[in-house]
Short mmCIF file of the C-alpha atoms (twelve columns), coordinates in Angstrom:
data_MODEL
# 
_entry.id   MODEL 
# 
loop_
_atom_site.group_PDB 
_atom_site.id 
_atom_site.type_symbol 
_atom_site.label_atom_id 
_atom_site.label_alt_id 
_atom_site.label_comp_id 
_atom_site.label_asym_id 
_atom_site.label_seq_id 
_atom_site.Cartn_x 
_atom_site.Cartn_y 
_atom_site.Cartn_z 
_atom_site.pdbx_PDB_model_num 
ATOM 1   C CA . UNK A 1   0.000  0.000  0.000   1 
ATOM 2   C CA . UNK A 2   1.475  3.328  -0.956  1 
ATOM 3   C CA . UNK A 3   2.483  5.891  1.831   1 
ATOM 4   C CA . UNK A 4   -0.387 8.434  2.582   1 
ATOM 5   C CA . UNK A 5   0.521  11.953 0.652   1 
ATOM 6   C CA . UNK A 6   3.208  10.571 -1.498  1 
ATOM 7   C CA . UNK A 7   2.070  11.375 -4.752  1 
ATOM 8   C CA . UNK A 8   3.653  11.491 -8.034  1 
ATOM 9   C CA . UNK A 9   4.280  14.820 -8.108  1 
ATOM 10  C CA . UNK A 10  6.006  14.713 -4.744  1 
ATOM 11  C CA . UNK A 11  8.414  12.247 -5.847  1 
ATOM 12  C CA . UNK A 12  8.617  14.286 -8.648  1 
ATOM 13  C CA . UNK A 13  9.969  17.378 -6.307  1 
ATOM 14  C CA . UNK A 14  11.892 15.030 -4.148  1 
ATOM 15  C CA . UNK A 15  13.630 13.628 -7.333  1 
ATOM 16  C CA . UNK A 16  14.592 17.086 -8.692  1 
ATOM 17  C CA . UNK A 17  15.657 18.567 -5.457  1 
ATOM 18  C CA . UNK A 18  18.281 16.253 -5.291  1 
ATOM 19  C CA . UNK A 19  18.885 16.347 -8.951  1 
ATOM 20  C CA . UNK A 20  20.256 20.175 -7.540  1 
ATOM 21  C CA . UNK A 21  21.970 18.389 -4.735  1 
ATOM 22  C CA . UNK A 22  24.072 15.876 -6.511  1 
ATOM 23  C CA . UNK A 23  23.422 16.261 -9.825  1 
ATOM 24  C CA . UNK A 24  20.679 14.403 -12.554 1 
ATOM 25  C CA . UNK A 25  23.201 11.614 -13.606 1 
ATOM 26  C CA . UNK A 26  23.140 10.516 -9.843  1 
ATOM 27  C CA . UNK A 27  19.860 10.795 -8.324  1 
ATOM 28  C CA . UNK A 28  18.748 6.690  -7.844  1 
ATOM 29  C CA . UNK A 29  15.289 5.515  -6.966  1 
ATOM 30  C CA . UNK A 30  17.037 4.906  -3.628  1 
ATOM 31  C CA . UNK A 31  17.886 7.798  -2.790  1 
ATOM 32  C CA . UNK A 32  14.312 9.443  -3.779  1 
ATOM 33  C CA . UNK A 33  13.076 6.737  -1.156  1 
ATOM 34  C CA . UNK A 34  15.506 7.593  1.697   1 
ATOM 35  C CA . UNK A 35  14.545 11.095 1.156   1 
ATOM 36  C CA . UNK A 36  11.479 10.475 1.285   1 
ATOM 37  C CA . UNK A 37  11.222 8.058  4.130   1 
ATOM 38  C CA . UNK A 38  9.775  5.214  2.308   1 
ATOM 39  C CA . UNK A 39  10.853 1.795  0.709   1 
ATOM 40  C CA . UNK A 40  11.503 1.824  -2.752  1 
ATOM 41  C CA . UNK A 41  9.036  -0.294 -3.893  1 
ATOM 42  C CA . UNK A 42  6.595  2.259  -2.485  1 
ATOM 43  C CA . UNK A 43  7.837  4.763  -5.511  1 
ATOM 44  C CA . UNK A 44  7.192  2.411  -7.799  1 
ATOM 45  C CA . UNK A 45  2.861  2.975  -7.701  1 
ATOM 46  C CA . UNK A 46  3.629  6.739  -8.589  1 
ATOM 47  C CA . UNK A 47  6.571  6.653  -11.080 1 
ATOM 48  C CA . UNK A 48  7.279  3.717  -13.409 1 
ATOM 49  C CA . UNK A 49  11.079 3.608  -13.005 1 
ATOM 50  C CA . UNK A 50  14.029 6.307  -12.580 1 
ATOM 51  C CA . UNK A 51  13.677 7.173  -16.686 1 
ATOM 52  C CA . UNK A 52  10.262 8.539  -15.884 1 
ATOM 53  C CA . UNK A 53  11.357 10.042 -13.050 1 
ATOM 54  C CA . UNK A 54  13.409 12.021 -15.005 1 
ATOM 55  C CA . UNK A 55  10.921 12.554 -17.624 1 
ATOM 56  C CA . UNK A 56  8.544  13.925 -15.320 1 
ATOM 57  C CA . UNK A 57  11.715 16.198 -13.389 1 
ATOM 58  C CA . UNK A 58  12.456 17.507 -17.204 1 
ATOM 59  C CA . UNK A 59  8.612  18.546 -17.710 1 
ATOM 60  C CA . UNK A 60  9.101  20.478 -13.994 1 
ATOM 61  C CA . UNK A 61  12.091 21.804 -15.336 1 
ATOM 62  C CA . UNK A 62  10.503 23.516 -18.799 1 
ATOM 63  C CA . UNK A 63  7.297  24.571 -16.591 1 
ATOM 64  C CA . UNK A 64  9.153  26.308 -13.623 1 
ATOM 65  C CA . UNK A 65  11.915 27.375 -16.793 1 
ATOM 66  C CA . UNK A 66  9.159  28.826 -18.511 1 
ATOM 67  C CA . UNK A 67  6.758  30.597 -15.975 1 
ATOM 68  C CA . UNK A 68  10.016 32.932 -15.096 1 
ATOM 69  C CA . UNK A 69  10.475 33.747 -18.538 1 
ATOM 70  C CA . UNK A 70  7.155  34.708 -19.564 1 
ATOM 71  C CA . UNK A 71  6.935  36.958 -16.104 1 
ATOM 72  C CA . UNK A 72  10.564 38.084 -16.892 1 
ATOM 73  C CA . UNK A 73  9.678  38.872 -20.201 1 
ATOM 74  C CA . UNK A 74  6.006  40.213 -19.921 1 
ATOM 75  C CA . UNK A 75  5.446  43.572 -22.137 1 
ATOM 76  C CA . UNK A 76  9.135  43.732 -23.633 1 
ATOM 77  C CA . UNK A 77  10.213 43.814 -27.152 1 
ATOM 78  C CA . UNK A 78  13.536 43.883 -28.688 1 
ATOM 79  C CA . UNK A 79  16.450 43.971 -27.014 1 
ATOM 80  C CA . UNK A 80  14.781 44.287 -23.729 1 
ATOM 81  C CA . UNK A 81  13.083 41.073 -24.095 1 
ATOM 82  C CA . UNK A 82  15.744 39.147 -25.197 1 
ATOM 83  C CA . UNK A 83  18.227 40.474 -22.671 1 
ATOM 84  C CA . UNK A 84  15.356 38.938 -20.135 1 
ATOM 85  C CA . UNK A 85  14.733 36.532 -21.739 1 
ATOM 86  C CA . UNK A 86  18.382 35.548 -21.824 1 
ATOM 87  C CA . UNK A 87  18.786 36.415 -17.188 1 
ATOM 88  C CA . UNK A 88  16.070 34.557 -16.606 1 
ATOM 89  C CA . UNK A 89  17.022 31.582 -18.418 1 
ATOM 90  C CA . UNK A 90  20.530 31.580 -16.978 1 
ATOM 91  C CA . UNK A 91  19.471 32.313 -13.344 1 
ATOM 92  C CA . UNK A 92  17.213 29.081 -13.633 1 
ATOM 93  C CA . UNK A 93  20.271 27.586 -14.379 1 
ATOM 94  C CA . UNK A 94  22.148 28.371 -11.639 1 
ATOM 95  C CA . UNK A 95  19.790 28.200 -9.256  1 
ATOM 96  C CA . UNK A 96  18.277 25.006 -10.195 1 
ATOM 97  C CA . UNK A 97  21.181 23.121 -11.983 1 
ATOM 98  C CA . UNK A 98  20.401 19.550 -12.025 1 
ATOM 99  C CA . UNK A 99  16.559 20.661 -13.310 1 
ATOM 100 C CA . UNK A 100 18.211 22.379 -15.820 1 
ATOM 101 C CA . UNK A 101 20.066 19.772 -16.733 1 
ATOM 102 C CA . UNK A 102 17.175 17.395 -17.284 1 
ATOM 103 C CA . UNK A 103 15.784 20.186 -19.635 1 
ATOM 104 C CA . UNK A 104 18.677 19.695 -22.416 1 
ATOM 105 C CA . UNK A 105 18.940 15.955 -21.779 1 
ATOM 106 C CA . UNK A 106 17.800 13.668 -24.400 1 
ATOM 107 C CA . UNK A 107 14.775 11.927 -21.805 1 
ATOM 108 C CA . UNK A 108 12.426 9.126  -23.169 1 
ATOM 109 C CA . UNK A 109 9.168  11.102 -21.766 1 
ATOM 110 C CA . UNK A 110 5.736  9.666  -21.332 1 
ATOM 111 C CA . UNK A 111 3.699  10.996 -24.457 1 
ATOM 112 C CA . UNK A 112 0.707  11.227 -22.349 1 
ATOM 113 C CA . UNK A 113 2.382  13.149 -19.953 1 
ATOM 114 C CA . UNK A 114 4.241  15.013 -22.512 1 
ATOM 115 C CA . UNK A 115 1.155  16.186 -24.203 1 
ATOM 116 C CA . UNK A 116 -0.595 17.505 -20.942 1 
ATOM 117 C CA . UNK A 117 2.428  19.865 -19.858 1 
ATOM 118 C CA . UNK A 118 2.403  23.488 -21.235 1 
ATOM 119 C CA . UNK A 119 5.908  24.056 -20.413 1 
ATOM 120 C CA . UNK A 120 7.878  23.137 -23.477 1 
ATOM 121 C CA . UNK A 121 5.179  24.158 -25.795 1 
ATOM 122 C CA . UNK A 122 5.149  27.670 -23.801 1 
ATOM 123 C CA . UNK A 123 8.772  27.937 -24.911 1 
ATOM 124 C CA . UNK A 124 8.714  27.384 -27.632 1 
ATOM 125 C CA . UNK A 125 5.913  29.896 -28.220 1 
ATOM 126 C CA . UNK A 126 7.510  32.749 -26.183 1 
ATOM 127 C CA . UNK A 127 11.274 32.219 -27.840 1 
ATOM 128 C CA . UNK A 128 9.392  32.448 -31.451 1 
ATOM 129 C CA . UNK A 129 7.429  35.310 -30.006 1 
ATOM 130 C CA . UNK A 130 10.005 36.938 -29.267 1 
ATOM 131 C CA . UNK A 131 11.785 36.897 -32.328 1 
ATOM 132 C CA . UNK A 132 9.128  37.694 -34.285 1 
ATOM 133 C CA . UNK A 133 9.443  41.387 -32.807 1 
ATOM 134 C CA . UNK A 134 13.041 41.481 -34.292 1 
ATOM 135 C CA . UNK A 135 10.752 40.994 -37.894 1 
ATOM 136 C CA . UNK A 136 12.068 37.298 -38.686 1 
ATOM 137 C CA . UNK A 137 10.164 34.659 -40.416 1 
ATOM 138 C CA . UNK A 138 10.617 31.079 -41.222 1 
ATOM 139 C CA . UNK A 139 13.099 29.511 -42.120 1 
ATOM 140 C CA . UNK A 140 15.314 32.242 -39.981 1 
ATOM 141 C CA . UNK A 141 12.818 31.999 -36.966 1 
ATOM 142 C CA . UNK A 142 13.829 27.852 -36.526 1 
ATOM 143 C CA . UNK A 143 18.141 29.225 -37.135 1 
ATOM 144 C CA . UNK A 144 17.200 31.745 -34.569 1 
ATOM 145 C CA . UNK A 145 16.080 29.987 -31.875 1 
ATOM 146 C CA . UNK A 146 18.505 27.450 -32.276 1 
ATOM 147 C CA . UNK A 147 21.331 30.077 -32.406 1 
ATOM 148 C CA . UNK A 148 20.082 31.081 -29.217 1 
ATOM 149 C CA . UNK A 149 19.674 27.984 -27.499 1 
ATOM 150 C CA . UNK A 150 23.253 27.359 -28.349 1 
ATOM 151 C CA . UNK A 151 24.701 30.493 -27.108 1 
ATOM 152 C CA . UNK A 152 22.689 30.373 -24.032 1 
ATOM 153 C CA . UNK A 153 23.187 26.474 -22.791 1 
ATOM 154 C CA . UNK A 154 26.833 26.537 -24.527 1 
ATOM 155 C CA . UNK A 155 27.237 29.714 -21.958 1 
ATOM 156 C CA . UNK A 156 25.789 28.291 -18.591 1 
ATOM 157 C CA . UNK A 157 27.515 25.307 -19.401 1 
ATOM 158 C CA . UNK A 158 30.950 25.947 -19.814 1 
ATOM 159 C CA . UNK A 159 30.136 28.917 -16.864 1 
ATOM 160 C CA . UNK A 160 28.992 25.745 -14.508 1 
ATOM 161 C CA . UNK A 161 31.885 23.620 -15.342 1 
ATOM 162 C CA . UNK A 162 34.502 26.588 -14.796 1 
ATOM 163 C CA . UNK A 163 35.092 26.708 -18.061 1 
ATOM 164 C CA . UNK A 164 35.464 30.515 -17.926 1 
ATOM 165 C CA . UNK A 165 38.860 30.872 -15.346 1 
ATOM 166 C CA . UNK A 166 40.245 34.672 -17.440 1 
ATOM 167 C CA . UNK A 167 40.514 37.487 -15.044 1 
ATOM 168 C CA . UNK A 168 37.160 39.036 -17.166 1 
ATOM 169 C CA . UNK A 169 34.328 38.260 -15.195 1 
ATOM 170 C CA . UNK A 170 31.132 36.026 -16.806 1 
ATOM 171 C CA . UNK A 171 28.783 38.229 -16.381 1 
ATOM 172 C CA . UNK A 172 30.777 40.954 -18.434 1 
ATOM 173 C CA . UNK A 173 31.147 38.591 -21.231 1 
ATOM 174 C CA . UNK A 174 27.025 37.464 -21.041 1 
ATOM 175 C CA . UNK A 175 26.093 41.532 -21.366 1 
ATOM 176 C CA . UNK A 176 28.197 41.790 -24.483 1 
ATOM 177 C CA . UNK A 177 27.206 38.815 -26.053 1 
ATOM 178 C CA . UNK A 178 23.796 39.782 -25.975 1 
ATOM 179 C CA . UNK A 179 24.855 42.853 -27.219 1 
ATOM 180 C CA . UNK A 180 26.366 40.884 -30.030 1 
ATOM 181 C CA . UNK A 181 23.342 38.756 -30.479 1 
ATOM 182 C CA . UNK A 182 20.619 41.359 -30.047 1 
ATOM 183 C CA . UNK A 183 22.747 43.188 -33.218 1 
ATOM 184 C CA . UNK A 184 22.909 39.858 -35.216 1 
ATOM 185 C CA . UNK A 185 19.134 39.788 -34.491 1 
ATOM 186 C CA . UNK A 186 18.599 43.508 -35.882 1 
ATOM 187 C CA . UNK A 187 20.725 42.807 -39.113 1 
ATOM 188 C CA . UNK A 188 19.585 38.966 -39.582 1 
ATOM 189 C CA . UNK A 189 21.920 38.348 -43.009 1 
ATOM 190 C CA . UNK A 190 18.763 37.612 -45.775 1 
ATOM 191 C CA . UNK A 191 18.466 34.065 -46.989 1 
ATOM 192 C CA . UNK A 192 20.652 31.919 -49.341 1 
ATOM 193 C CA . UNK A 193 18.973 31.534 -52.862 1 
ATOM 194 C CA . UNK A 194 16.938 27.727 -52.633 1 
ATOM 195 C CA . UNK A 195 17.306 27.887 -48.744 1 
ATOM 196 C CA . UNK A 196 13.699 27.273 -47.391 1 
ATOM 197 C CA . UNK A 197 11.971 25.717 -44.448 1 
# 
């Protein structure tokens, strides 16, 4: 019989809070039991196995990831936006690292779950949002978002792994290259002849 109040969302939580402790690659069913005072066995009615645990973390992830960007970036356009855009998506990082992680891992997810949560289809609707206000349109909309997504994971990345040890701080180096992008944005070089979507 499972535990009263332990629910699948609450392993969810317990799972991603110590995805932030130790990291997504070593949370274990085990340790989302012991941290939740229960057997293992007792997870088991609620999530299906640690892949859907992380599944269901990475959905948490893009929903939390998401809400703070649309509040970040409520009523801005241009540069503004982006440059929100761009804090609020780093400071989830940071603050929630092993979430984070879960969102750029490739995770088998439930479909059925997948198709109830708003999160990642919220992104993707603010990020295209977004740079529709800088005038772009398909196919530069899809290289623009991915151009993005690179410069901003590639960025916390390499800034959570110390990758970034000169005397110049980060955050110095994150204001210019949104400068940088936020210019690229303005001046978007046109199309090749026979490119398309």
């Amino acid at each position: 019989m499972a535990r009263a109040g332990l629910t699948a969302e609450r392993v969810t939580i317990a799972g991603a809070e110590l995805a932030d402790e130790v990291g997504l690659d070593q949370v274990t069913m085990s340790q989302v039991a012991r941290r939740l005072g229960v057997k293992d066995a007792s997870l088991y009615t609620h999530v299906r196995g640690l892949e859907d645990l992380r599944g269901r973390i990475a959905l948490l992830a893009a929903d939390e990831k998401t809400i703070r960007i649309a509040e970040a970036t409520s009523g801005r356009a241009g540069k503004d936006a982006l440059v929100a855009f761009a804090d609020a998506w780093r400071e989830y990082a940071h603050t929630y690292p092993g979430r984070y992680t879960a969102t750029q891992t490739p995770i088998q997810i439930d479909p059925e779950l997948a198709a109830k949560a708003p999160g990642p289809r919220r992104a993707v609707e603010l990020t295209y949002s977004m740079l529709r206000g800088y005038g772009l349109t398909e196919p530069d909309l899809t290289d623009a978002v991915r151009l993005l997504r690179s410069t901003f994971h590639g960025f916390v990345a390499l800034e959570a792994a110390g990758g970034f040890a000169h005397e110049r701080s980060p955050q110095q180096s994150w204001v210019r290259a949104l400068d940088a992008l936020h210019t690229l944005l303005e001046h978007w070089p046109p199309a090749r002849e026979g490119d398309s979507a």
